[in-house]
N, C-alpha and C positions, 0 to 999 in steps of 0.2 A: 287899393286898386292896382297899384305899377307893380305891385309884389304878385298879386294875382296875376294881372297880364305876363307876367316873364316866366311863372309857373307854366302859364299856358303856351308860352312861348318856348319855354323849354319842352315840353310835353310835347309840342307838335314835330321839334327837331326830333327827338327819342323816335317818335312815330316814325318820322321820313327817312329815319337813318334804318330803320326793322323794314321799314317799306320798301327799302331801295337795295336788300339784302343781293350779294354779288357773290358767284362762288366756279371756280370753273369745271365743268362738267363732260364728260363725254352724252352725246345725243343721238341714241339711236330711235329712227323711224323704220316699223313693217308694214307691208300693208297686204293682201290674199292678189295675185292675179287675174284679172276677169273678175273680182267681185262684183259688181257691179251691171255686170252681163247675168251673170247666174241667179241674181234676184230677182230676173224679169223672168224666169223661164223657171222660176223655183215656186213651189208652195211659201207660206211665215214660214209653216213646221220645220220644212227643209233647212230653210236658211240661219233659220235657232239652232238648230241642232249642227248646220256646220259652223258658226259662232262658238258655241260651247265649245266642240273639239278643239278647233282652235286655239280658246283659251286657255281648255285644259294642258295643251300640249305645250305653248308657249309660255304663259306665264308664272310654272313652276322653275323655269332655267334660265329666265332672268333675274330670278330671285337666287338662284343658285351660287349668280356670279355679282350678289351685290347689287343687281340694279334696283331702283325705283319706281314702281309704273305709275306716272302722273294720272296719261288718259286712256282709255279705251274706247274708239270710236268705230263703232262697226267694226271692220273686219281691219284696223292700223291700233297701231301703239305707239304710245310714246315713250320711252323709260330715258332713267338718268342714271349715271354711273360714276363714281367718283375716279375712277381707274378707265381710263381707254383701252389698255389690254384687256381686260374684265369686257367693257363691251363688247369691244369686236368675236372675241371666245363666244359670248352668248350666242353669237350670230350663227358663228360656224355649229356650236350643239345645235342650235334650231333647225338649221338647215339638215343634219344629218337625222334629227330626233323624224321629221318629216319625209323623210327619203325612206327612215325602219315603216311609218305606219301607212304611207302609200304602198307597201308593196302589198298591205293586205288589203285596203281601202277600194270598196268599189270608186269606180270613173269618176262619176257623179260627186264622188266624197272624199277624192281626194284634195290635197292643199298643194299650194304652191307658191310662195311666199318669196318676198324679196326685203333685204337688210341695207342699210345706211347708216354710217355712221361718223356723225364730227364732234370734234372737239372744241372750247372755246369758253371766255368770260358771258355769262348769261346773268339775267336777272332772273332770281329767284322770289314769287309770291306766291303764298298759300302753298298750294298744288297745281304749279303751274311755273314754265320759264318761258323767257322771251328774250330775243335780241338775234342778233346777226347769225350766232352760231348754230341755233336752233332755224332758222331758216336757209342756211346753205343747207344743214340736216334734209331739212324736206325736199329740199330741188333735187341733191343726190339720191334720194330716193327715189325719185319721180323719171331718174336715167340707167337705175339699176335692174340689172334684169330677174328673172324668175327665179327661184335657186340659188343667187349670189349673194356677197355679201361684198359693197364696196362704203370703202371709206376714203376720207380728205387727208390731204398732205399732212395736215396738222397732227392728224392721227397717227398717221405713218411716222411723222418725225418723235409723238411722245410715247411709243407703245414701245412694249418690249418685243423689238425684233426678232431675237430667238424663241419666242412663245407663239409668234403668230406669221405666217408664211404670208407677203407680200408679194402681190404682181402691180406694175406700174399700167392703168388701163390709157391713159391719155391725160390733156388738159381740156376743159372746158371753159365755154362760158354761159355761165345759171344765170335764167331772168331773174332780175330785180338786185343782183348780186357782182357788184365792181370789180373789175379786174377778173381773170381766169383763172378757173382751180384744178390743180392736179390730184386724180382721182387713181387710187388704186384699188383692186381688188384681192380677196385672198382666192388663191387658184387652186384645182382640185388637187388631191389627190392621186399619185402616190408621191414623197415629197423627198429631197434630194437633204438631206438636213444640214443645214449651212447655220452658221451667226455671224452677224446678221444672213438672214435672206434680201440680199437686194434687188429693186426694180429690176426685169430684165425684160426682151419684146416676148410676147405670147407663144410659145411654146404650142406646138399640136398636139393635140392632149389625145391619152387615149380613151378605149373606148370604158364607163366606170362602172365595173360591178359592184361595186361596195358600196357603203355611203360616200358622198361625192367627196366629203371632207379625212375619211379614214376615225372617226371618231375622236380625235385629237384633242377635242372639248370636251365631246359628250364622256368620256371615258373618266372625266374627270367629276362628275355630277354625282353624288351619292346615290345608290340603288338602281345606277344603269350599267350595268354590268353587259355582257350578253345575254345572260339567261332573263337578267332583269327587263332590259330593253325591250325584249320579248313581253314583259306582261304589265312594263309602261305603255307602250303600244294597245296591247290589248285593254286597258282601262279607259284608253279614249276609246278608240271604238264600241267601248259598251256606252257609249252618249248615243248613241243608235237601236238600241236595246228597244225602246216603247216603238220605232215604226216597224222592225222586224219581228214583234209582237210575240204568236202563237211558236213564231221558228226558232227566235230565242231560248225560250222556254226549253225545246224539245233538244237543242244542240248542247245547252247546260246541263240537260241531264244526261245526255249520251257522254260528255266529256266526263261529267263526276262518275255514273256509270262506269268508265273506260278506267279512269284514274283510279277507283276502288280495286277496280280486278288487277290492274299493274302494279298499283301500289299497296298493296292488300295492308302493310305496317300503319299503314296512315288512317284507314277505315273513318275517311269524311263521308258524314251521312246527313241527311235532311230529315229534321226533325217531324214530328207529326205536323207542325204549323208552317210549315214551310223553309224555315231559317236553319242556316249551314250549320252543324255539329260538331266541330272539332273535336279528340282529345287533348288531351295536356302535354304540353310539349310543342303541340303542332300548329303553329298561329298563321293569321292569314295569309301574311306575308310568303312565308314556306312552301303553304299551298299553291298559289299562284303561280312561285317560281316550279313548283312541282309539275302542275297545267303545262304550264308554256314547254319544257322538257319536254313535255307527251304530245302536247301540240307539234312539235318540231316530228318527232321519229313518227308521228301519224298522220303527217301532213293535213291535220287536219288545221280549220281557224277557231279563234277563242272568242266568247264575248262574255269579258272579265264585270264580277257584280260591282258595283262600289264602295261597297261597302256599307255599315251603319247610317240611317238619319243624319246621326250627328259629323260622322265624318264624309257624308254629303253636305252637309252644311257648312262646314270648315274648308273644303274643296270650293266652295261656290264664293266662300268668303276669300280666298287666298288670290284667285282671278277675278275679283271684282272690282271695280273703277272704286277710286278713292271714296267719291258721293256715295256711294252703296254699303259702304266697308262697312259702317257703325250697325246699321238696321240687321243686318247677315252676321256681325260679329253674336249681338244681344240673339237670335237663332241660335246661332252655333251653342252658345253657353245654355241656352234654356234646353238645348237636347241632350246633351252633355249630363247636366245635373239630373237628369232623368236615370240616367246610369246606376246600375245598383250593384256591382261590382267593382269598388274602390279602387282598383290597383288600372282596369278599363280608364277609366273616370279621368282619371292621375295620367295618363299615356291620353285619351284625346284635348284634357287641357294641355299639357306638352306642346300638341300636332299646333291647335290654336295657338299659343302662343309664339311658335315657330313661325305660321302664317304670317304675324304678327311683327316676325322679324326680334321680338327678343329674345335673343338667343341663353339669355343667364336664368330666366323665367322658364322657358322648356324645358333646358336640361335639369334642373330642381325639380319638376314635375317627371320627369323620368327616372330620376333617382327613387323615388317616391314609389311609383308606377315598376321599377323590377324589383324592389323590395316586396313587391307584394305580388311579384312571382308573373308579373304580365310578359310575355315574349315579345309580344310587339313593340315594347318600350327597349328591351332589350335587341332588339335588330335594329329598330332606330338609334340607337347609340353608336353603335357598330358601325352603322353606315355615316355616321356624322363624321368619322374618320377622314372621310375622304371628301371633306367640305374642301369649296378652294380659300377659304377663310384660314388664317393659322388659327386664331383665338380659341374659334370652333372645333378645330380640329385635336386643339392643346389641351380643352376642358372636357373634351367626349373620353378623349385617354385617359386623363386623370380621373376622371368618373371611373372609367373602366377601373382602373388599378386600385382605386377605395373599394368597389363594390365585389373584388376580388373575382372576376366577370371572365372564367375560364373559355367560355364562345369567343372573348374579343381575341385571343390569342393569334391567330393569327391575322388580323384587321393590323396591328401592334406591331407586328413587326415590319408587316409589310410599309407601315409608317415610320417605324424607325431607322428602316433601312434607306426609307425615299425620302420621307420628310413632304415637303410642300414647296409651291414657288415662291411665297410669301414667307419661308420662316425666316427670321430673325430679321423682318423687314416691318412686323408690325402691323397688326391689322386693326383695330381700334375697336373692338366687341369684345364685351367681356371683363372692363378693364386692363385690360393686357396692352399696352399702350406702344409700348417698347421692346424691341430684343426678343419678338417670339419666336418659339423654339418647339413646334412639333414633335419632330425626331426625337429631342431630349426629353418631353414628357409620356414619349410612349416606352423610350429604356428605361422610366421611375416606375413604368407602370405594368410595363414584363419584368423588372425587380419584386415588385408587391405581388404578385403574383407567385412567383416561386418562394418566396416568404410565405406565402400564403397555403 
């Protein structure tokens, strides 16, 4: 019995020490402006569909930059980041990704979002943290304005200064929260380039054509390019697709129309059953970015399809709340196996597994996937390039340079010339634990290449 009880007694410390798990995190809180007003003056429909956009738009670029998203609660987030530079970044792509799709967004649909972000020793349980830091998090947020992004001194003091433009906004003092906290902001837009940027008083800023931030994050997000931007934009706006109904329809086909006669080489056509026809060579991705070029010089707007079943259901799975993730993952794989073009198959379990954050698991399925001649597996590689992960960044090259992937050529150099902010600092995916080196494995991989 005393040998049992001290099993049991060890057993319960084992427990309380997994229980009591500590780790220090950066915390950022979003939340939509007026949400809460616009529900009372909204249809459900309405207010689903600006939810989705939302999450479409937001929660692929916190995943960009490494973070976690614990909860999604209505129209707020909560993510975790093990890097505070990494947060704050996400903050400023959101804020800019949202500035590209309000300019086409009716009134009614546009977003307006505000960021917060602290740093600090939290408890970690399940899917979930708690303690001090995660609550100074939410009171900053609850002082931050629309369009901003502010963070805590702490931040300020652990982030890399030359990565992220800092203004000193004031000190506070947050209910429930001891002592006064010095709150900074990052400020617009166009930027003086300094290392460090230091606190300085608020500056009269002028008036800001561009995105407010100049793209400084988002530039760094795989597949938002400008042209790209342009038809990431437009794929949220197609979450609006069912209540513009019959006008949808009729503007999709005036654009494909419009794009056949411009781009007569491409000859995308609708099949008898209604579903888009590519030839070979010309995968979705291309298309798109072909649209959005023709959208630009014809001033006209786009409402981008989403693509397959399946990669709506890997989309629904990638922004969904932890609680959801498993039921939407088991979807996404049972439309997937439906697939009856292997090399397809091969490139949407990649996309999943991506979602999923394993990064050693997708790019095996895209190796897979351009062997068997898929393009879109092979633009996805391409664009892995410019992950702000090195590991990621180091293993898409090397992919490239095995599969002797003459398209990556220039993605390659443009990485071997810049490299990453992370190289040879390590980023812990992949195995690659130590000493990574981007730049060095994209000059191994424009070597194999001319070997080749």
């Amino acid at each position: 019995m005393g040998q049992a009880h001290g099993d049991c007694a060890g057993d319960s410390a084992a427990y309380t020490a997994r229980a009591l798990k500590t780790a220090n995190l950066a915390i950022v809180f979003t939340d939509i402006k007026g949400f809460t007003e616009r529900t009372s003056r909204q249809t459900h429909e309405q207010n689903q569909r600006l939810l989705q956009t939302h999450n479409a738009l937001l929660a692929p670029l916190f995943k960009a930059f490494g973070g976690r998203i614990l909860k999604s609660i209505g129209d707020a987030f909560l993510v975790t980041f093990e890097s505070p530079t990494q947060a704050v970044l996400s903050g400023i792509a959101i804020q800019d990704r949202l500035w590209h799709y309000n300019l086409s967004a009716e009134e009614d649909s546009r977003l307006h979002v505000r960021v917060a972000v602290n740093v600090g020793e939290v408890r970690v349980e399940s899917s979930d943290v708690f303690g001090e830091p995660v609550n100074i998090a939410a009171r900053v947020e609850g002082i931050t304005e629309a369009g901003e992004v502010f963070f805590t001194e702490a931040v300020y003091l652990a982030m890399n200064k030359a990565e992220v433009p800092s203004q000193e906004v004031g000190t506070y003092e947050l209910k429930g929260i001891p002592g006064k906290i010095r709150i900074f902001r990052v400020p617009k837009a166009p930027y003086r380039v300094e290392a460090p940027l230091l606190p300085a008083p608020p500056p009269v800023e002028p008036a800001v054509e561009g995105p407010p931030f100049g793209n400084i994050a988002l530039s760094r997000v795989p597949e938002t390019g400008p042209g790209q931007e342009l038809a990431a934009t437009a794929a949220a706006l197609g979450q609006h697709a069912a209540a513009l109904g019959g006008r949808a329809k009729s503007l999709g086909g005036q654009i494909l129309e419009g794009a056949s006669r411009s781009f007569s080489p491409l000859k995308a056509r609708l099949n008898p059953e209604g579903k888009l026809q590519l030839p070979a060579g010309l995968t979705r991705r291309r298309l798109a970015l072909g649209l959005g070029g023709l959208a630009v010089v014809l001033g006209v707007g786009v409402v981008a399809f989403r693509g397959s079943a399946a990669e709506r259901a890997i989309s629904d799975f990638e922004s969904a709340a932890p609680s959801e993730r498993n039921a939407l993952e088991v979807k996404a794989r049972k439309l997937i196996e439906q697939e009856k073009n292997a090399g397809v198959q091969s490139y949407l379990y990649g996309r999943l597994e991506e979602a999923d954050g394993s990064w050693d698991g997708a790019l095996r399925r895209y190796r897979t996937a351009i062997k068997a001649g898929e393009g879109d597996a092979e633009d996805r590689l391409i664009g892995l390039m410019e992950h702000p992960k090195c590991a990621v960044r180091t293993a898409a090259a090397e992919m490239a340079g095995e599969l002797r992937l003459s398209s990556a050529r220039s993605a390659l150099k443009s990485l071997a010339a810049s490299g990453g902010p992370d190289d040879k600092g390590g980023s812990g995916a992949l195995g690659r634990l130590f000493n990574c080196d981007s730049r060095r494995a994209a000059k191994s991989a424009l070597e194999r290449l001319k070997d080749g």
